[in-house]
N, CA, C and O atoms as CSV, one atom per row, in Angstrom:
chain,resi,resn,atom,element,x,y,z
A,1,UNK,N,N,127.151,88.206,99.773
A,1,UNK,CA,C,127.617,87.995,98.417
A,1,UNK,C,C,126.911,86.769,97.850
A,1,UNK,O,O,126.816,85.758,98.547
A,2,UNK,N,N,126.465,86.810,96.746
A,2,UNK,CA,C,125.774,85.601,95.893
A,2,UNK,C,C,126.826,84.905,95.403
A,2,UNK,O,O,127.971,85.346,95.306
A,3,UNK,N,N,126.485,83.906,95.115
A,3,UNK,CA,C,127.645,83.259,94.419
A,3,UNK,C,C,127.157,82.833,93.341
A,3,UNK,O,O,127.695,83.142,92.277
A,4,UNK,N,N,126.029,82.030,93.375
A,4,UNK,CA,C,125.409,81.933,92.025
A,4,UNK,C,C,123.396,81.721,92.201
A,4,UNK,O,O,122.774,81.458,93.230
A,5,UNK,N,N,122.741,82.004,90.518
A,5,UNK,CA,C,121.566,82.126,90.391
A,5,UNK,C,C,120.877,81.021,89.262
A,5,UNK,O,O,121.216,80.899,88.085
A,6,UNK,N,N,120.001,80.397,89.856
A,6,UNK,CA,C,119.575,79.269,89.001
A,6,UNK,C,C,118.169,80.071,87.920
A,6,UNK,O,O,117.429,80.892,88.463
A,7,UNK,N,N,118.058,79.870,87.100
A,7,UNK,CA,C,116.750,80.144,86.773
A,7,UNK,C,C,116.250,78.693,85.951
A,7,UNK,O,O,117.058,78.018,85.314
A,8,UNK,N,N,115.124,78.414,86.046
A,8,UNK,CA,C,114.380,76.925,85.548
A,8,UNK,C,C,113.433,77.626,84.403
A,8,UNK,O,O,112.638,78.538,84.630
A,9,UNK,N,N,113.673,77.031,83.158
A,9,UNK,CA,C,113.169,77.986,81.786
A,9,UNK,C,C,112.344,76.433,81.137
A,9,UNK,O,O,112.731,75.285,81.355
A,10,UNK,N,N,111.494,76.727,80.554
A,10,UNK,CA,C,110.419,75.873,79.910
A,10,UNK,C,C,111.024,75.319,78.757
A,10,UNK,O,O,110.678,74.253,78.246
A,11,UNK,N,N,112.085,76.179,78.286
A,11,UNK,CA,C,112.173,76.073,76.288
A,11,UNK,C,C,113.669,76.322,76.578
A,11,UNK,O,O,114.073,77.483,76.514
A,12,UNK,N,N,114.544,75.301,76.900
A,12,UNK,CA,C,115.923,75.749,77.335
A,12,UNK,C,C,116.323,76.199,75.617
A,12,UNK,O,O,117.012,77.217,75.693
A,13,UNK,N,N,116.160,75.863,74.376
A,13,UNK,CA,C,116.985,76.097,73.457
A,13,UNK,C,C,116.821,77.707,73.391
A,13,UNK,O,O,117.570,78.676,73.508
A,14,UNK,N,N,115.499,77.490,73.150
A,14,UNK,CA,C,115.032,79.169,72.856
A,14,UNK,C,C,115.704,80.121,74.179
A,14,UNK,O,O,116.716,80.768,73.909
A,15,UNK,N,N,115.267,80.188,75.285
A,15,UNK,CA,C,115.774,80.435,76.238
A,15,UNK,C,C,117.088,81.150,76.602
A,15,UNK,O,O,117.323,82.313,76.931
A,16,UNK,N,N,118.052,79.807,76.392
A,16,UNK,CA,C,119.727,79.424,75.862
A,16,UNK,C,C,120.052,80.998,74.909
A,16,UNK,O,O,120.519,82.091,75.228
A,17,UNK,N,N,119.601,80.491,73.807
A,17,UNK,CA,C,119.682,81.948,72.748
A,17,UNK,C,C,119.374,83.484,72.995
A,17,UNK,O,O,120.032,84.467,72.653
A,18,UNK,N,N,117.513,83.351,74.077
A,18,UNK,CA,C,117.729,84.680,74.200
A,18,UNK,C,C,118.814,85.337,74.905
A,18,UNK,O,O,119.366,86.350,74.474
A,19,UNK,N,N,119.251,84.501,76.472
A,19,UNK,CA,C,120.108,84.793,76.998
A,19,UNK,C,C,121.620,85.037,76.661
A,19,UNK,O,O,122.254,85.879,77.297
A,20,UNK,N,N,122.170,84.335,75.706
A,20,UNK,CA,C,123.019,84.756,74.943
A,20,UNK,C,C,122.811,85.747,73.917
A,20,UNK,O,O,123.685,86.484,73.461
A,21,UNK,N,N,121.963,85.724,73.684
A,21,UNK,CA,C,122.007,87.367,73.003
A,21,UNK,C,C,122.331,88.367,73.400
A,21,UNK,O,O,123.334,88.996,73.063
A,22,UNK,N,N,121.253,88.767,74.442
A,22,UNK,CA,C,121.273,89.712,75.447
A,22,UNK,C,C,122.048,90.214,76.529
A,22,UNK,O,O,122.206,91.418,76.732
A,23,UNK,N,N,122.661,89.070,77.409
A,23,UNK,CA,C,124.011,88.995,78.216
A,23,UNK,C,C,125.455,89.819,77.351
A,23,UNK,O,O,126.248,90.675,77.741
A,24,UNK,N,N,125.285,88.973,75.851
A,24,UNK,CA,C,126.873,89.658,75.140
A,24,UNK,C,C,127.061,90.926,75.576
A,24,UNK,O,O,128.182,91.129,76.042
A,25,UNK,N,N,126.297,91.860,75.570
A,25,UNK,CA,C,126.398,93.558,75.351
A,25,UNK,C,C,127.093,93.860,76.493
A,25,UNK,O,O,127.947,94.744,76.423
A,26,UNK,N,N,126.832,93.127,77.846
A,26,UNK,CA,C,127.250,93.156,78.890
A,26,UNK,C,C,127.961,92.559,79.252
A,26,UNK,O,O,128.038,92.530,80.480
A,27,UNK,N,N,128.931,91.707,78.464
A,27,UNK,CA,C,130.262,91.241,78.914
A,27,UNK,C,C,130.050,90.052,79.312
A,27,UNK,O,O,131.141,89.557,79.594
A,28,UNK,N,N,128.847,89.013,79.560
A,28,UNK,CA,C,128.434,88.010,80.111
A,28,UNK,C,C,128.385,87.024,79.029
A,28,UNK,O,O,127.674,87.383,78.090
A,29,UNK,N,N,128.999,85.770,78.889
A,29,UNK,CA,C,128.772,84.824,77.769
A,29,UNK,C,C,128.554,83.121,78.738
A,29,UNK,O,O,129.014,82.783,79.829
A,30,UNK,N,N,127.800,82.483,77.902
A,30,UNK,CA,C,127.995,81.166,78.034
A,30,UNK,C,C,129.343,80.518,78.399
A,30,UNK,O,O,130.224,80.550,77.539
A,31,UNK,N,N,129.600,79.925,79.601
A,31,UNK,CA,C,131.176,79.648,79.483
A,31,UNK,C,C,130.898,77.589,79.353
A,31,UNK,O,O,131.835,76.865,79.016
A,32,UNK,N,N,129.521,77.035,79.683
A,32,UNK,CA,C,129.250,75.558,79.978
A,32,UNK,C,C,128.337,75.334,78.884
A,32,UNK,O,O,128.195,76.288,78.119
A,33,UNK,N,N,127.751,74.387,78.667
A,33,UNK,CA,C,126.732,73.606,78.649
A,33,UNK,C,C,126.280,72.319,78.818
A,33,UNK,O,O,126.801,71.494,78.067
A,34,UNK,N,N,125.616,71.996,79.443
A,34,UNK,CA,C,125.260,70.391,79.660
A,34,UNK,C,C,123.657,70.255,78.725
A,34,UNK,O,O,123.046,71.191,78.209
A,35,UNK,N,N,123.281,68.825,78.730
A,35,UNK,CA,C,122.428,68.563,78.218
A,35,UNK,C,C,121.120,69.444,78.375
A,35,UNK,O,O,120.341,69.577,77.431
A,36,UNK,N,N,120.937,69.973,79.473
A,36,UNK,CA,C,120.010,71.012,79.564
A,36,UNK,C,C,119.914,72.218,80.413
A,36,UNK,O,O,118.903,72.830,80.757
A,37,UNK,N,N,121.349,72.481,80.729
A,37,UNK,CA,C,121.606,73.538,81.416
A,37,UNK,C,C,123.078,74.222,81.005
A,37,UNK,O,O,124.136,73.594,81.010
A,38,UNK,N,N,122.936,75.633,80.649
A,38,UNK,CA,C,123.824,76.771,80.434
A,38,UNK,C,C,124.320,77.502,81.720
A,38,UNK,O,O,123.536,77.762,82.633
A,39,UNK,N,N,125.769,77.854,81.770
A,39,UNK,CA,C,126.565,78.275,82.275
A,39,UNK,C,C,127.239,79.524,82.316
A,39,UNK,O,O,128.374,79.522,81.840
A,40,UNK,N,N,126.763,80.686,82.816
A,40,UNK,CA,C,127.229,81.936,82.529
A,40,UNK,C,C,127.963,83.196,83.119
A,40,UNK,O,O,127.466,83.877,84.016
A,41,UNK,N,N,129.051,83.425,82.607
A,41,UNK,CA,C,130.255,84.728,83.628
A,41,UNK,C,C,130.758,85.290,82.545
A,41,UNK,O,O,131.041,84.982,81.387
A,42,UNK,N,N,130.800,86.522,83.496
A,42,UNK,CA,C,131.636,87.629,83.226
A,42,UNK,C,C,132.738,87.344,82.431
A,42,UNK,O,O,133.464,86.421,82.798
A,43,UNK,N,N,133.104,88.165,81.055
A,43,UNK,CA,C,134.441,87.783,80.884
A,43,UNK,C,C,135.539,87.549,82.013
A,43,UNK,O,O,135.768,88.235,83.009
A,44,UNK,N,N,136.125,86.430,81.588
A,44,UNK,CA,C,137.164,86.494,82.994
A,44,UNK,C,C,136.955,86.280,84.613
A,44,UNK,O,O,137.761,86.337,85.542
A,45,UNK,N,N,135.648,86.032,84.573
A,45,UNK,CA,C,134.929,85.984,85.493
A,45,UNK,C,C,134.415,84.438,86.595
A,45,UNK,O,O,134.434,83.360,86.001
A,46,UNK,N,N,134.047,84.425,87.918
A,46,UNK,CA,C,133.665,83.380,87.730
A,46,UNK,C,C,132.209,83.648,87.603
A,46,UNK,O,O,131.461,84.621,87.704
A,47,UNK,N,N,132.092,82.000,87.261
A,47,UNK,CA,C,130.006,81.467,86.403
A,47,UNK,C,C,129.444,81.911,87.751
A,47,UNK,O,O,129.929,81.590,88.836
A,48,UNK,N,N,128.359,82.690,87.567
A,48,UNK,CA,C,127.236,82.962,88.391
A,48,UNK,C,C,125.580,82.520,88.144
A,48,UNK,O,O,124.839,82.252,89.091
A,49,UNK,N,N,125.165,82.496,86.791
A,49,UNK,CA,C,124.362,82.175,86.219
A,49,UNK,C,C,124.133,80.873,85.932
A,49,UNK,O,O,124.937,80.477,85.088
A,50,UNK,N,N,123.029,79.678,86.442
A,50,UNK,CA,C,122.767,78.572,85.673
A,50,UNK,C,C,121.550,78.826,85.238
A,50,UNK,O,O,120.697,79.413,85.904
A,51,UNK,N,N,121.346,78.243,83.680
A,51,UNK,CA,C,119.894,78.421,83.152
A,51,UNK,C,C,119.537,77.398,82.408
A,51,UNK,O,O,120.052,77.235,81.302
A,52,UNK,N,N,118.361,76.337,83.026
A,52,UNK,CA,C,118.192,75.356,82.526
A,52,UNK,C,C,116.805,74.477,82.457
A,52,UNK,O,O,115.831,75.002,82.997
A,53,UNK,N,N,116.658,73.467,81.978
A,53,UNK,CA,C,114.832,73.508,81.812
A,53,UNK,C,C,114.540,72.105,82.879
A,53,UNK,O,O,113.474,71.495,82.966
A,54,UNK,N,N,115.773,71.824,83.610
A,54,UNK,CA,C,115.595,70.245,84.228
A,54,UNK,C,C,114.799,70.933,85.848
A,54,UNK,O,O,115.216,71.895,86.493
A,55,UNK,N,N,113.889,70.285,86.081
A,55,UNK,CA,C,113.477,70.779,87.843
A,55,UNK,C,C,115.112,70.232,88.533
A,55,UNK,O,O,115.698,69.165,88.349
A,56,UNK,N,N,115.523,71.455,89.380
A,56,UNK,CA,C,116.243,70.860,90.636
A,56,UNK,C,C,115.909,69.779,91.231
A,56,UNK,O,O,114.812,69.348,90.878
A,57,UNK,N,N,116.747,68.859,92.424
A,57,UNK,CA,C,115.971,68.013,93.112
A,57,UNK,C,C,115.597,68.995,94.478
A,57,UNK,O,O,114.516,68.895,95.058
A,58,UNK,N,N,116.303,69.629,94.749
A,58,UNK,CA,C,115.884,70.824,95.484
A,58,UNK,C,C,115.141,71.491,95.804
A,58,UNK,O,O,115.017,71.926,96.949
A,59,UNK,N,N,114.536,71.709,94.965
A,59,UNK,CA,C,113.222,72.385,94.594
A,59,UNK,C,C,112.040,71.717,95.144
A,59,UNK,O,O,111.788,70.516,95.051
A,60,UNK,N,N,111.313,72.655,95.749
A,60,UNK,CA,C,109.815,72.085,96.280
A,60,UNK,C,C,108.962,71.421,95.667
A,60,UNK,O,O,108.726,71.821,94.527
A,61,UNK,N,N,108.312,70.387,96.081
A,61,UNK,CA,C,107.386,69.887,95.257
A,61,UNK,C,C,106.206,70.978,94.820
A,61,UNK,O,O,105.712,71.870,95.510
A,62,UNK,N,N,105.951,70.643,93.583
A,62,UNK,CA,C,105.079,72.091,92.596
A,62,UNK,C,C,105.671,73.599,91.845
A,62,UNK,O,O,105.262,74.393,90.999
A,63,UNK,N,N,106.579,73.475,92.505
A,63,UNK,CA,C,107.375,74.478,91.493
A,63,UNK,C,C,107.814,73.555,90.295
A,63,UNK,O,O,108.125,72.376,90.124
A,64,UNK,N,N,107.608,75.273,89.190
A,64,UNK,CA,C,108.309,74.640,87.729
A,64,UNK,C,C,108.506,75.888,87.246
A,64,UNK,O,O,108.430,76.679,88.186
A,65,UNK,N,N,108.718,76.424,86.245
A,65,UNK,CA,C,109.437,77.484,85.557
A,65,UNK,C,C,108.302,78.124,85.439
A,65,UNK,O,O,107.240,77.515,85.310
A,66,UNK,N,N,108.397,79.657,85.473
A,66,UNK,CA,C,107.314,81.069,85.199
A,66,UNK,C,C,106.492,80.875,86.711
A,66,UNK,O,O,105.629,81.696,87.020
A,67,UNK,N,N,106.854,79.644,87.687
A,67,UNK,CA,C,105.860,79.994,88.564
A,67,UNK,C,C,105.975,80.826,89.814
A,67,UNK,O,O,105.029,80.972,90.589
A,68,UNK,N,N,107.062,81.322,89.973
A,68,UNK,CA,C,107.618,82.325,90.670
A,68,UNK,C,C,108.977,82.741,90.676
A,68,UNK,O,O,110.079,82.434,91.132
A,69,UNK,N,N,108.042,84.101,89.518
A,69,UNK,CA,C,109.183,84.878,88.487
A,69,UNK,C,C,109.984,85.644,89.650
A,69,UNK,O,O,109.736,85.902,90.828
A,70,UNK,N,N,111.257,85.935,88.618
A,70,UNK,CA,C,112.567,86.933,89.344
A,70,UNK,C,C,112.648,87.938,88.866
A,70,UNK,O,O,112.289,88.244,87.729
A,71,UNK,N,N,113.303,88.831,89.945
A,71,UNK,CA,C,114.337,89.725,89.101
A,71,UNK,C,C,115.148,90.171,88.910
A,71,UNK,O,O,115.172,91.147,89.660
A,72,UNK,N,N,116.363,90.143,88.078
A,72,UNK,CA,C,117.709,90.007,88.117
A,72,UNK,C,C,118.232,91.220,87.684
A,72,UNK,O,O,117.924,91.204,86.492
A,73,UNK,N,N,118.826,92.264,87.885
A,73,UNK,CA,C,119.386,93.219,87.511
A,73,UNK,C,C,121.116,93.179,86.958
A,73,UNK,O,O,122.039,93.495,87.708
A,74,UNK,N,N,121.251,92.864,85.952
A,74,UNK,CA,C,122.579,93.056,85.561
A,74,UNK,C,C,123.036,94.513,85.010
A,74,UNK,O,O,122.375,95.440,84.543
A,75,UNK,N,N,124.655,94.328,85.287
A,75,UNK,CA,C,125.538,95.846,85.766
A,75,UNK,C,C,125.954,96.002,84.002
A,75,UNK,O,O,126.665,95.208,83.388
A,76,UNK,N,N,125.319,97.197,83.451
A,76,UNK,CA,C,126.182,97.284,81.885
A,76,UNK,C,C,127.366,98.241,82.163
A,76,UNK,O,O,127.659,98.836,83.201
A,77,UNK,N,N,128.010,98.225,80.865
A,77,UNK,CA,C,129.548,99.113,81.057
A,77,UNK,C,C,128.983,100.238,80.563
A,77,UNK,O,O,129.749,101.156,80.854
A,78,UNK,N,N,128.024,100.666,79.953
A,78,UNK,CA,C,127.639,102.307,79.489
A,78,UNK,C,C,126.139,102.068,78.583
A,78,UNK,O,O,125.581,101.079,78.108
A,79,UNK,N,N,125.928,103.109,78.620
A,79,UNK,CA,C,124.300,102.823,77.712
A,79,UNK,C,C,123.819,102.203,76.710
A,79,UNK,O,O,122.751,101.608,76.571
A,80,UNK,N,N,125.170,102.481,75.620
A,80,UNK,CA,C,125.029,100.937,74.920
A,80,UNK,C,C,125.003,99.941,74.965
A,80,UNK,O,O,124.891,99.443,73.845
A,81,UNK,N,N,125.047,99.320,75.671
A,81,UNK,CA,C,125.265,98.358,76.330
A,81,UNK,C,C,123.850,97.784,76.553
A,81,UNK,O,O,123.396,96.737,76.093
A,82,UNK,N,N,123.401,98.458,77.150
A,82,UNK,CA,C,121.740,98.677,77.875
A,82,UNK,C,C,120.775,98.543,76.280
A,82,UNK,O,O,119.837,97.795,76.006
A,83,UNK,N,N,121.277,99.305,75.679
A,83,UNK,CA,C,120.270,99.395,74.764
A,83,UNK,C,C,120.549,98.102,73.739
A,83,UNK,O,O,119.659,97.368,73.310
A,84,UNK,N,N,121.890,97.988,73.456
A,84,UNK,CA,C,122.077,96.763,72.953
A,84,UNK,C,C,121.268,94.993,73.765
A,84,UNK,O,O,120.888,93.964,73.208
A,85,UNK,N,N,121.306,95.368,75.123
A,85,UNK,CA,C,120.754,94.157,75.536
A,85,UNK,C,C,119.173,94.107,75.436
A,85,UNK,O,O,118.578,93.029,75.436
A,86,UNK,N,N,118.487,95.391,75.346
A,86,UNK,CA,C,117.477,95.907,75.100
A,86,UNK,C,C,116.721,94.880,74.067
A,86,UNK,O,O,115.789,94.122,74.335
A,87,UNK,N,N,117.539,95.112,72.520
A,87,UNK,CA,C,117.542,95.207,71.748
A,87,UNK,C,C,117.473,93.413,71.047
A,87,UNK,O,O,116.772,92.775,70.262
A,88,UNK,N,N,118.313,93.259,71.657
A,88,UNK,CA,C,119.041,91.532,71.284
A,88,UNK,C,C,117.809,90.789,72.028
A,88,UNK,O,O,117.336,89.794,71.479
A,89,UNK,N,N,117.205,91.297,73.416
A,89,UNK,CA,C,116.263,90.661,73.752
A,89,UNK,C,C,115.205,90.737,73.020
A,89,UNK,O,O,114.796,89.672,72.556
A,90,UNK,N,N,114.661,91.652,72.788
A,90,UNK,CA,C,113.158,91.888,71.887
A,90,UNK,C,C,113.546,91.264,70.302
A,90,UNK,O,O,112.743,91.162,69.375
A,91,UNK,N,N,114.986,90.887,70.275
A,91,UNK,CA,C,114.569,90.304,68.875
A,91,UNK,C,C,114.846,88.116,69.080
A,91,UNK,O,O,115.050,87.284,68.196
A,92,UNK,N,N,114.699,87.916,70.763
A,92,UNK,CA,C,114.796,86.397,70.910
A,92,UNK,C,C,113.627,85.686,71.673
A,92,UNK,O,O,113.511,84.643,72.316
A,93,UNK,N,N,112.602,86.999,71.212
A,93,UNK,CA,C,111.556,86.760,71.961
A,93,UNK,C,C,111.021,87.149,73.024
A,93,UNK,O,O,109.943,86.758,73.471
A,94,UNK,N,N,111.871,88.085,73.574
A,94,UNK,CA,C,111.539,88.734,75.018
A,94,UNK,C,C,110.199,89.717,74.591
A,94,UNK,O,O,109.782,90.011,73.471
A,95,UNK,N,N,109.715,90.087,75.905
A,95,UNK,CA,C,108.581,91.039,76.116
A,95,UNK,C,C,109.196,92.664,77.018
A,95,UNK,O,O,109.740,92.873,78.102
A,96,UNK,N,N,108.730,93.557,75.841
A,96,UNK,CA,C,109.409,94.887,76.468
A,96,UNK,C,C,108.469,95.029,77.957
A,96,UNK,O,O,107.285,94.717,78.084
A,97,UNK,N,N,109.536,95.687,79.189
A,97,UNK,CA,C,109.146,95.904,80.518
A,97,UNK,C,C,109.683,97.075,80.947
A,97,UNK,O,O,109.781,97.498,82.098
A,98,UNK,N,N,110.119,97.700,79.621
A,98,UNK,CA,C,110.634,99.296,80.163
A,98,UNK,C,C,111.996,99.437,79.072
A,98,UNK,O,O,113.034,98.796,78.911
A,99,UNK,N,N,111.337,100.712,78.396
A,99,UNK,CA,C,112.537,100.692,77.229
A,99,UNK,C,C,113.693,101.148,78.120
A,99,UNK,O,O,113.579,101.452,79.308
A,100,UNK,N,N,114.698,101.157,77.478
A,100,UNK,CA,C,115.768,101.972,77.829
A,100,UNK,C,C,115.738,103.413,78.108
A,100,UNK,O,O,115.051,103.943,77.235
A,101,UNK,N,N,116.111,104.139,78.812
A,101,UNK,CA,C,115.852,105.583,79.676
A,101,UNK,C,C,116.318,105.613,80.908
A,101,UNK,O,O,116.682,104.613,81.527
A,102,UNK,N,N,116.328,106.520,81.242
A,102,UNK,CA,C,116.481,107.401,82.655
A,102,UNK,C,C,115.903,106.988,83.768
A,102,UNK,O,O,114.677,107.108,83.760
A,103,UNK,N,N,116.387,106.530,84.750
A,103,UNK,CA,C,115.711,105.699,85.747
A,103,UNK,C,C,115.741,106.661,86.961
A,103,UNK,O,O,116.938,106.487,87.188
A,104,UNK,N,N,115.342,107.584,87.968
A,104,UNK,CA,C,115.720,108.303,89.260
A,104,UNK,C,C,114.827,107.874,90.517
A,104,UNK,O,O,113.718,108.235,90.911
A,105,UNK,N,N,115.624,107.098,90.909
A,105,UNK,CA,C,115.110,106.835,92.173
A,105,UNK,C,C,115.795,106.804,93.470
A,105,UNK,O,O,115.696,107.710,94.297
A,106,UNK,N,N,116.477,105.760,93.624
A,106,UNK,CA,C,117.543,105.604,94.576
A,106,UNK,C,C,118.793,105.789,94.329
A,106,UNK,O,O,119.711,105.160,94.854
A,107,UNK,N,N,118.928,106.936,93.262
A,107,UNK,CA,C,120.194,107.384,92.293
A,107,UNK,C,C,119.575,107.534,90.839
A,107,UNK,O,O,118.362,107.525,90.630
A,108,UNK,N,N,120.676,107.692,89.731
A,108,UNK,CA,C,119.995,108.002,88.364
A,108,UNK,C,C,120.497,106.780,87.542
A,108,UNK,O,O,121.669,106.425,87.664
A,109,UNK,N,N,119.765,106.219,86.826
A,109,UNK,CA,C,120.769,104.712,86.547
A,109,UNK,C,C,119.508,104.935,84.888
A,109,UNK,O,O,118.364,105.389,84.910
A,110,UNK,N,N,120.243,104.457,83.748
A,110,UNK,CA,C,119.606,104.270,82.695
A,110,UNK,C,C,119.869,102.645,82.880
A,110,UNK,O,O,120.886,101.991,83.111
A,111,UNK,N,N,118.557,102.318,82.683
A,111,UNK,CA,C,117.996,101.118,82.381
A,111,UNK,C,C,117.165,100.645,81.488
A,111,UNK,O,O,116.413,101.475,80.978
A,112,UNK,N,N,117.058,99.301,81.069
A,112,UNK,CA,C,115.966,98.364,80.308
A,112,UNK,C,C,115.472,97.670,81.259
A,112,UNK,O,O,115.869,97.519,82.415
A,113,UNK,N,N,114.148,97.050,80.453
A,113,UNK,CA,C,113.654,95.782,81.009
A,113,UNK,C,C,112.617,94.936,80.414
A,113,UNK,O,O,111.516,95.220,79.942
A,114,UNK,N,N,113.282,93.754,80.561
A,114,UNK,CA,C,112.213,92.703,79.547
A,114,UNK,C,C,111.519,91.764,80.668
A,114,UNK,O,O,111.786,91.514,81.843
A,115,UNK,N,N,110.850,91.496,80.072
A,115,UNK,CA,C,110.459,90.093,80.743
A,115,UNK,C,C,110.493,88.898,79.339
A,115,UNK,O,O,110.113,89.051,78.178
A,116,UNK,N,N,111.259,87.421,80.193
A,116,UNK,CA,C,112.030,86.833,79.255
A,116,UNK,C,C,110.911,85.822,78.976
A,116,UNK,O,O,109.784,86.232,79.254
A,117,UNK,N,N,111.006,84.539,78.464
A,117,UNK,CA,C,110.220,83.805,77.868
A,117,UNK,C,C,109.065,83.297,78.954
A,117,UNK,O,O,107.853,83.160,78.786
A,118,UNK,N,N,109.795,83.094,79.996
A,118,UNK,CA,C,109.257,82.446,81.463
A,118,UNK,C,C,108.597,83.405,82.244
A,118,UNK,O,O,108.043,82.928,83.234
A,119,UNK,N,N,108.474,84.830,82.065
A,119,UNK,CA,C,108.080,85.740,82.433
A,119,UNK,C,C,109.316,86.686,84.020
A,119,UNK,O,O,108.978,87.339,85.007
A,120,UNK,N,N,110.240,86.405,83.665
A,120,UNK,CA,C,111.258,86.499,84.820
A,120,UNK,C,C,111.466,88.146,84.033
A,120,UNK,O,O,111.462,88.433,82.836
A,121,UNK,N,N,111.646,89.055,85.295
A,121,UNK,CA,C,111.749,90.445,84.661
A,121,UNK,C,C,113.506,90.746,85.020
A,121,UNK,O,O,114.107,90.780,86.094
A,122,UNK,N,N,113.973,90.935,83.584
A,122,UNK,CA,C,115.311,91.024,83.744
A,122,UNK,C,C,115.721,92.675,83.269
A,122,UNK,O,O,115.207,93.255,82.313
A,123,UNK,N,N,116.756,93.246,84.177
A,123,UNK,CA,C,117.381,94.633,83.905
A,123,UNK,C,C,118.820,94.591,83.720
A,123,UNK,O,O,119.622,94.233,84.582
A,124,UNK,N,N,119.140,95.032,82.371
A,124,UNK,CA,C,120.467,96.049,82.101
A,124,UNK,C,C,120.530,97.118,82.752
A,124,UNK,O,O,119.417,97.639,82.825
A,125,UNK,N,N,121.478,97.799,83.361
A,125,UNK,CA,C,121.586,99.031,84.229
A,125,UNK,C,C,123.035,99.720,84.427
A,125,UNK,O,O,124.032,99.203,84.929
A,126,UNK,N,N,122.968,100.316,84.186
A,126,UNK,CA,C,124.021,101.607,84.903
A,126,UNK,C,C,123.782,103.175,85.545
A,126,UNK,O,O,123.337,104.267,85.192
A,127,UNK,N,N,124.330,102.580,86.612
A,127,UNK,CA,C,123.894,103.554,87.939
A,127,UNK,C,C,125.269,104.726,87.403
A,127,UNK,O,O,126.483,104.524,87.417
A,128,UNK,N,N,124.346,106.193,86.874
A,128,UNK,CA,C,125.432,107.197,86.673
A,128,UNK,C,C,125.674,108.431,87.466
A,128,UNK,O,O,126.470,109.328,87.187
A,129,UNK,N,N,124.618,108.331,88.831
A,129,UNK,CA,C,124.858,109.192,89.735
A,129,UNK,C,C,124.994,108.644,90.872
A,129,UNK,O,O,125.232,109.331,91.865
């Protein structure tokens, strides 16, 4: 079980926004913010998500943001959902990585996918078989 996911973003404001855009459709909102890092769960949920532009101290020397992208698959409640996050992303700057459609692989799941400012490839999804 994860408990939580850091991502390190170049342009936290811009960033901040796309991710709140895009998360809403899926039930996911901002619940923190600190000076340069956002806080994000499930309605009702606990925070799983930190997204922020400060290096960890953690972090290896030479890492910094876009330099080794992710990919995060978040769970939507039905296709709108998907297409709405689709949607909210490509208008905060994201880069389309797979419109919304029919996914069959390891089951049938309609999905999106962007890649976000940092180049991190993020999916809306619902697995319907």
């Amino acid at each position: 079980m994860i408990h939580h996911l850091g991502i390190v973003v170049n342009d936290f404001t811009r960033s901040a926004a796309l991710y709140d855009a895009c998360l809403a459709p899926l039930g996911i909102r901002r619940t923190e913010t600190d000076i340069d890092w956002a806080i994000y769960a499930p309605d009702g949920g606990q925070p799983f998500l930190w997204l922020g532009s400060e290096i960890p101290t953690y972090w290896r020397s030479g890492n910094q943001a876009g330099n080794a992208p992710l990919h995060i698959a978040f769970i939507a409640p039905d296709r709108a959902a998907v297409d709405a996050f689709y949607s909210a992303a490509l208008e905060h700057g994201a880069e389309d990585n797979g419109p919304p459609g029919l996914r069959v692989g390891w089951g049938h799941f309609y999905s999106a996918y962007i890649l976000d400012l940092d180049g991190n490839n993020i999916e809306a999804t619902i697995r319907e078989k």
